[in-house]
C-alpha positions, 0 to 999 in steps of 0.5 A: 438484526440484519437489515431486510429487504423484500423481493418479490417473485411470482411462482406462476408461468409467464403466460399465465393471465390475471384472474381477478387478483392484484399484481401484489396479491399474486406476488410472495414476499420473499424476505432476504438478509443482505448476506443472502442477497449479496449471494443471489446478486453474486450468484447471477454473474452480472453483479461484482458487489463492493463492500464498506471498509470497516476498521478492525478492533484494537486489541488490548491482549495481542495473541502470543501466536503473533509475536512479530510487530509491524506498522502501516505508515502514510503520509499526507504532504505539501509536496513531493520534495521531502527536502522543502515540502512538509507532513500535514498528517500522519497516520499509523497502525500498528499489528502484529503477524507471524513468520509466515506472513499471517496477520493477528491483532491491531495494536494501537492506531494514530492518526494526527493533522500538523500545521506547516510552515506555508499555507497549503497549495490548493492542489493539494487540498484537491487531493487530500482534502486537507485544508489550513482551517483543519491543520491550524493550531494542530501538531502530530504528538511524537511522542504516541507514534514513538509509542507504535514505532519504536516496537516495530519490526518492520514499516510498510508504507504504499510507496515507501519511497516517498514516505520513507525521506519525508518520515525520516526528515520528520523524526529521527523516530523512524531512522534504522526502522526496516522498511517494506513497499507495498507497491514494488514488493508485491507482484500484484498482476501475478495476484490478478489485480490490474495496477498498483494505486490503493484505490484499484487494489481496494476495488478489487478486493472487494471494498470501498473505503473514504481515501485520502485520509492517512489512517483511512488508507493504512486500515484500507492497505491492511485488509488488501495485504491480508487477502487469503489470511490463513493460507500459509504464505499466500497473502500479499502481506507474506511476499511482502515480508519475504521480499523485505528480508532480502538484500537487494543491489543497486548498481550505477552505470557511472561513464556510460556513453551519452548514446547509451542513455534511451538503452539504460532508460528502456531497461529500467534504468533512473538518472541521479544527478548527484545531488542525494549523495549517489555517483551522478549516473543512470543506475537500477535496483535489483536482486541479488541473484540478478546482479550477474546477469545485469553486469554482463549487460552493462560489459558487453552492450553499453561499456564494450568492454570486459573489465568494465567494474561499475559501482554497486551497493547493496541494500536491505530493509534498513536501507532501502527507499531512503533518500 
């Protein structure tokens, strides 16, 4: 039975005077499902109410209407350099979805701690609330993320360009997946949601959930892609899909004029000093279809010249956000 609460209203005018009764006896009870109140809170305009994130079930018997199979992926770590920093969790969960972006069943979920070489920073342990006593003698089993990955169709991480190097130096388990970001795949001001970080995108749909633990977070990212479930197309999780299927190129400003750097920087344009294996240059990642345009720039206001034929590669899910 739903939890009841007592508000108390009086039918009388406000001008009405006691008449020998108390407050209380003069009040109706009035008994309200949390449902109902919700609604009434809602209905005022006054109140924005924010539910508690509840897991949803896995399943046994995934629906044949789902065939495709994806995975949320997150990572807690000692750092931001995939290259020394190392996983101290991992958490996964795996669902199915059709071709329209609609979401069916959970699948299988994992959550695990792994102990790292070094002691864990405490900035760290501020951030996730991962301490050494919790990762001590702990190691994530390979071989149940194998289990949820192998399958996958596609892996979305929030920030797949962090999750994806770190994934990879891991477990060769998680090479040539195709990958998805639900951070830069997604235009989530169009959608009305006012930044990107799990924690607004959650508020806003309406719940509240304990962050900072990877499984937590990937439960909490799922019920945010699936807002508007069952409207063909329309859920973040369908832009996302549509987005991963689409080759996108990155093109390298090699030898630009040193003058030129704050132009490319203003234009969305990052330094890559050459160390991961890039031309050491500024470069950008875009569309395919923007790739005529973004040229023209390069030709006519940063090179001055027509023949100008800076390097580019194209990418597609198999390739993107790694290192």
């Amino acid at each position: 039975m739903a939890q009841q609460f007592d508000l108390f209203v009086s039918n009388e005018p406000a001008f009405a005077k006691p008449a020998g009764l108390s407050a209380t006896k003069r009040l109706a009870s009035i008994a309200l499902s949390e449902d109902e109140m919700v609604r009434q809170l809602q209905a005022t305009g006054r109140y924005r109410i924010l539910k508690k994130l509840e897991p949803r079930p896995v399943t046994t018997a995934a629906r044949p209407e789902f065939p495709l199979k994806g995975i949320i992926l997150d990572t807690e770590t000692t750092g931001l350099n995939h290259r020394k920093d190392e996983i101290i969790e991992i958490g996964a969960v795996a669902f199915t979805f059709d071709e329209t972006g609609n979401i069916g069943d959970i699948t299988g979920v994992y959550g695990g701690l792994q102990q790292p070489t070094s002691p864990i920073p405490a900035e760290i342990t501020r951030l996730t609330g991962i301490t050494d006593e919790m990762v001590t003698g702990h190691m994530i089993d390979t071989a149940q993320l194998r289990a949820l990955v192998e399958p996958a169709d596609l892996v979305i991480a929030h920030n797949a360009g962090f999750d994806r190097p770190f994934c990879e130096a891991f477990s060769p388990i998680f090479v040539g997946k195709a990958w998805a970001c639900s951070v830069s795949e997604i235009d989530w001001p169009s959608r009305g949601f006012e930044g990107t970080k799990l924690g607004y995108l959650i508020g806003q749909a309406g719940y509240f959930h304990e962050g900072h633990r990877a499984v937590d977070d990937c439960f909490a990212l799922l019920e945010v892609l699936a807002q508007g479930d069952g409207v063909v197309g329309d859920t973040p999780f369908a832009e996302l899909y549509t987005a991963s299927q689409q080759s996108r190129v990155r093109v390298f400003a090699e030898n630009s004029p040193f003058d030129m750097k704050d132009h490319l920087k203003a234009r969305g344009y990052r330094w890559a000093d050459g160390s991961d294996g890039r031309p050491k240059s500024w470069w950008i990642e875009i569309a395919e279809d923007a790739l005529d345009n973004e040229l023209r720039y390069l030709r006519s206001e940063i090179y001055h010249w027509d023949e100008a034929d800076p390097p580019i590669k194209r990418l597609t899910a198999f390739d993107r956000f790694r290192a």
